[in-house]
C-alpha positions as YAML, in Angstrom:
chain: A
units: angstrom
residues:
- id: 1
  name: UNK
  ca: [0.74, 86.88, 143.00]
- id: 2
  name: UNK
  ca: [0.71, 83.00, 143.20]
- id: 3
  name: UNK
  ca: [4.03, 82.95, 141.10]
- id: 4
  name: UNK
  ca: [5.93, 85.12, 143.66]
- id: 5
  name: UNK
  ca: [4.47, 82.94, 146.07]
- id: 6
  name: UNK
  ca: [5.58, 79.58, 144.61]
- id: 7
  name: UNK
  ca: [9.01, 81.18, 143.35]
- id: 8
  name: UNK
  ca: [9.66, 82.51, 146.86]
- id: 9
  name: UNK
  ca: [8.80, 78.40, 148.02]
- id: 10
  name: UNK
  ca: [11.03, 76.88, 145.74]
- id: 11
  name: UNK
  ca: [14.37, 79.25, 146.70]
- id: 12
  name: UNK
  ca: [14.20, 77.90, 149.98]
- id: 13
  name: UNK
  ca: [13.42, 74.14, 149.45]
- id: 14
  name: UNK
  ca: [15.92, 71.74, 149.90]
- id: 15
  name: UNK
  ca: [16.44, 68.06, 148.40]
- id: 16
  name: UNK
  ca: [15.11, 66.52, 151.54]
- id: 17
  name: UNK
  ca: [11.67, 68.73, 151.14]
- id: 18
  name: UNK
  ca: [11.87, 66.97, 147.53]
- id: 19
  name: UNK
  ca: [12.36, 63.37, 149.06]
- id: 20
  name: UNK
  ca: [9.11, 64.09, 151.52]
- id: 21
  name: UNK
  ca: [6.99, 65.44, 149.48]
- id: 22
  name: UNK
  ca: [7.28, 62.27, 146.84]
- id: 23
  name: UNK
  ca: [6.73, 59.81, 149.74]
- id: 24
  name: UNK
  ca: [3.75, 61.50, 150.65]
- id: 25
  name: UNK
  ca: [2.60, 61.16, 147.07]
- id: 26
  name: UNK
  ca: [3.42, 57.69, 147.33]
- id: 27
  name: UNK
  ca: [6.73, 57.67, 145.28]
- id: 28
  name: UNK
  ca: [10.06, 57.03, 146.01]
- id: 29
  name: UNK
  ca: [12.36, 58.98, 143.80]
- id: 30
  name: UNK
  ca: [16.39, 57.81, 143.21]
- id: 31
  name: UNK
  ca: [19.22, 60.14, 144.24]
- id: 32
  name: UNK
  ca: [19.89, 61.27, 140.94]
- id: 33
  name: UNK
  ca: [16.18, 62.41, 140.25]
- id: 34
  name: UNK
  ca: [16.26, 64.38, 143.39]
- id: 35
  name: UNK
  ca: [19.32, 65.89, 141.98]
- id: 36
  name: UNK
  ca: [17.65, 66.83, 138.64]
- id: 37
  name: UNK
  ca: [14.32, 67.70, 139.93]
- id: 38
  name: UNK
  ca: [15.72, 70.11, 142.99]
- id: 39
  name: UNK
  ca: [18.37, 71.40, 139.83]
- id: 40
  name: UNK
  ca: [15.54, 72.12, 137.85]
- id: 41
  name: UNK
  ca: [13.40, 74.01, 140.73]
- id: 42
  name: UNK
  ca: [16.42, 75.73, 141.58]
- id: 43
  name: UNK
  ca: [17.83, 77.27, 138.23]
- id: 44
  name: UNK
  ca: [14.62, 76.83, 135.90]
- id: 45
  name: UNK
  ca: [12.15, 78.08, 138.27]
- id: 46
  name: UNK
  ca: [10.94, 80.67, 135.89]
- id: 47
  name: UNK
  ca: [10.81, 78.81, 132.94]
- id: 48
  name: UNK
  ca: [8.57, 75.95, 134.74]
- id: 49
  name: UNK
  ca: [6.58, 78.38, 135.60]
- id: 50
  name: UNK
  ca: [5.79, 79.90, 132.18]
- id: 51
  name: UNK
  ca: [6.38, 77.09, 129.79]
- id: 52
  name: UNK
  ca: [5.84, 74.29, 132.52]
- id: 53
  name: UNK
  ca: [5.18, 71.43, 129.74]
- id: 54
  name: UNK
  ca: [8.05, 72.22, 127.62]
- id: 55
  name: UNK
  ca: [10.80, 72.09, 130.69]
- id: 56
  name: UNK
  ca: [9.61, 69.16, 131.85]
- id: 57
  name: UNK
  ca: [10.21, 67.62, 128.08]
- id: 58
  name: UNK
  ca: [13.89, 68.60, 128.44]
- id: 59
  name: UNK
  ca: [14.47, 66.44, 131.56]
- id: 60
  name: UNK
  ca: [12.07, 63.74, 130.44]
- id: 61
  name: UNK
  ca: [14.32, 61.70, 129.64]
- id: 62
  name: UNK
  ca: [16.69, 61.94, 132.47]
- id: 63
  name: UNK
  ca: [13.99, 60.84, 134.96]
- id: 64
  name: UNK
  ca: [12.39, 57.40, 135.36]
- id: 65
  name: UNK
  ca: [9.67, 56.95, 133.11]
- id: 66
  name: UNK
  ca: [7.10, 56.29, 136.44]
- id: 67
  name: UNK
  ca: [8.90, 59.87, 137.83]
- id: 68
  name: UNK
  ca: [7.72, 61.72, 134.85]
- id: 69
  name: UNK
  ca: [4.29, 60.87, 134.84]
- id: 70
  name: UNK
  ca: [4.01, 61.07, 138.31]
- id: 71
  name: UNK
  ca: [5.49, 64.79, 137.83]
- id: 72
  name: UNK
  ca: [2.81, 65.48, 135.25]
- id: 73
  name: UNK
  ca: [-0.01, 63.68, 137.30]
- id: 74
  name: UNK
  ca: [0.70, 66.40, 140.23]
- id: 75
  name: UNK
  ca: [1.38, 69.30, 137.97]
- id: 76
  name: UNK
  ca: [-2.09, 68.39, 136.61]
- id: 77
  name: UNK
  ca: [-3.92, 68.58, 139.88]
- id: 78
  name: UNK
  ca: [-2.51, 71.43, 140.75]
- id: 79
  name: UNK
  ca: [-2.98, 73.43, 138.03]
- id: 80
  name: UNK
  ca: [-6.60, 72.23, 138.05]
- id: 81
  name: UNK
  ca: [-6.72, 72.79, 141.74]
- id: 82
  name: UNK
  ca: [-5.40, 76.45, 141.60]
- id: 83
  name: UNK
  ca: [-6.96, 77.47, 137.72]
- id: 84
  name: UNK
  ca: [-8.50, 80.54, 139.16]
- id: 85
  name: UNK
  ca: [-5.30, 81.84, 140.79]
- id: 86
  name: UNK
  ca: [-3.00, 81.41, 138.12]
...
């Protein structure tokens, strides 16, 4: 259920959604990782959703290092935050 939910989120957010959300987690992200991280939501959703740690090792690299472990910080809570849902 929480997967529909979350997949039915990310079709409709948009790179500016992206840019909020990291300033609100106090992190500025650069153009080009807003470009790779709304890519990513947009044409990987299912695969970050089932194999979330190996996706994020494929753009890794492509992101500033700070980026990624902020990415994994959140991902983190989250999944601790929502354990009994998923």
């Amino acid at each position: 259920m929480l997967y529909k939910i979350i997949k039915n989120y990310a079709s409709t957010l948009t790179k500016k959604d992206i840019i909020n959300y990291s300033i609100n987690n106090n992190h500025y992200l650069k153009e080009y990782e807003v470009d790779i991280i709304f890519s990513e939501i947009h044409n990987n959703i299912d695969l970050l959703l089932n194999d979330t740690d190996n996706e994020l090792k494929k753009i890794k690299d492509k992101l500033e290092h700070t980026t990624y472990l902020k990415i994994i910080k959140l991902i983190n809570f989250y999944k601790e935050k929502y354990k009994n849902y998923l």
